[in-house]
C-alpha positions in Angstrom: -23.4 -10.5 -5.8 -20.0 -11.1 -7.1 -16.6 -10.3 -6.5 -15.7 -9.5 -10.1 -13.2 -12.7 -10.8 -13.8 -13.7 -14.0 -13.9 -17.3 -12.3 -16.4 -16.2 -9.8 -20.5 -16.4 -11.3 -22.9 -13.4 -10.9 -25.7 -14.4 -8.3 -29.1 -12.7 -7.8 -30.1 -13.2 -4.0 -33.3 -11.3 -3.9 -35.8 -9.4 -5.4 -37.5 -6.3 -3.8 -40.5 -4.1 -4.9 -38.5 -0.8 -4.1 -35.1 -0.1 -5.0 -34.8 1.6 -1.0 -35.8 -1.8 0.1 -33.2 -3.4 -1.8 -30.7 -0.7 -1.2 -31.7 -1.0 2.7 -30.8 -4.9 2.4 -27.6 -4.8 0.9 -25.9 -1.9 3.4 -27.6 -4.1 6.2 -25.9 -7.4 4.8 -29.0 -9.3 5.6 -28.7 -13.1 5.7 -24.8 -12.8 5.0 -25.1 -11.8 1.9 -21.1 -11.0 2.0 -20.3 -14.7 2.4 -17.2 -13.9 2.7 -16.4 -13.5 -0.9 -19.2 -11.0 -2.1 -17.4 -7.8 -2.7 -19.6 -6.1 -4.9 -23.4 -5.5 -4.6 -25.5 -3.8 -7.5 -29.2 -2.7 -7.6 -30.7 -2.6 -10.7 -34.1 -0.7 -11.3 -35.7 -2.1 -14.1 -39.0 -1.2 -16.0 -41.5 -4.2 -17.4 -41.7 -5.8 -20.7 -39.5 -7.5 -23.2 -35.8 -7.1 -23.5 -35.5 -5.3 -20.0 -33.1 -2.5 -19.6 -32.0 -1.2 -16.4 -33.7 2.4 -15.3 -30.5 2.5 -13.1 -27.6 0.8 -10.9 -26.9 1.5 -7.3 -23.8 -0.2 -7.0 -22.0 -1.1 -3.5 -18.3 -2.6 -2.2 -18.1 -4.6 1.1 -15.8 -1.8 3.2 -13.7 -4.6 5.9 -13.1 -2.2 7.9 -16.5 -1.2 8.6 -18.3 -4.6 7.8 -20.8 -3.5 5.7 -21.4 -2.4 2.3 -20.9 1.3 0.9 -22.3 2.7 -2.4 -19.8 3.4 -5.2 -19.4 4.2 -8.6 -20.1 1.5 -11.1 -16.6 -0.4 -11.6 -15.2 -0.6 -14.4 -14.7 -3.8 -14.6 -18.4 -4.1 -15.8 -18.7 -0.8 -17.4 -20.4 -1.8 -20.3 -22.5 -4.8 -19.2 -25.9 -4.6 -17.5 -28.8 -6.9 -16.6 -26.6 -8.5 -13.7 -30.0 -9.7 -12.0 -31.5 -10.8 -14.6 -29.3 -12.0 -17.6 
């Protein structure tokens, strides 16, 4: 969760067996996760082991005008930075 300041910190607010579950969360906002200030959402599918890469991003923006999150392409902003979930 972020907003993509480069004031505002990267928070991971959950962690989900599936990336449909996770994707299912985020365009649901569960718990607030907009806050308010959460603009951008990303799910990252990752494999096990050591040095974890992402298998893939599902990245979302908070639409206001529909109050809830759609799925976009990966800003670019961030487009050469991954492991937002994890570090």
């Amino acid at each position: 969760m972020t907003n993509l300041r480069p004031d505002h910190e990267l928070r991971c607010v959950g962690w989900f067996k599936t990336v449909i579950e996770a994707s299912l969360t985020i365009k649901g906002n569960y718990c607030d996760i907009w806050e308010g200030d959460n603009n951008y959402a990303v799910v990252e599918e990752f494999s096990f082991g050591l040095y974890p890469h992402p298998i893939r991003e599902i990245w979302f923006k908070w639409d206001k005008d529909k109050g809830q999150y759609a799925e976009i392409e990966k800003p670019k902003e961030v487009a050469n930075l991954i492991n937002f979930g994890i570090g």
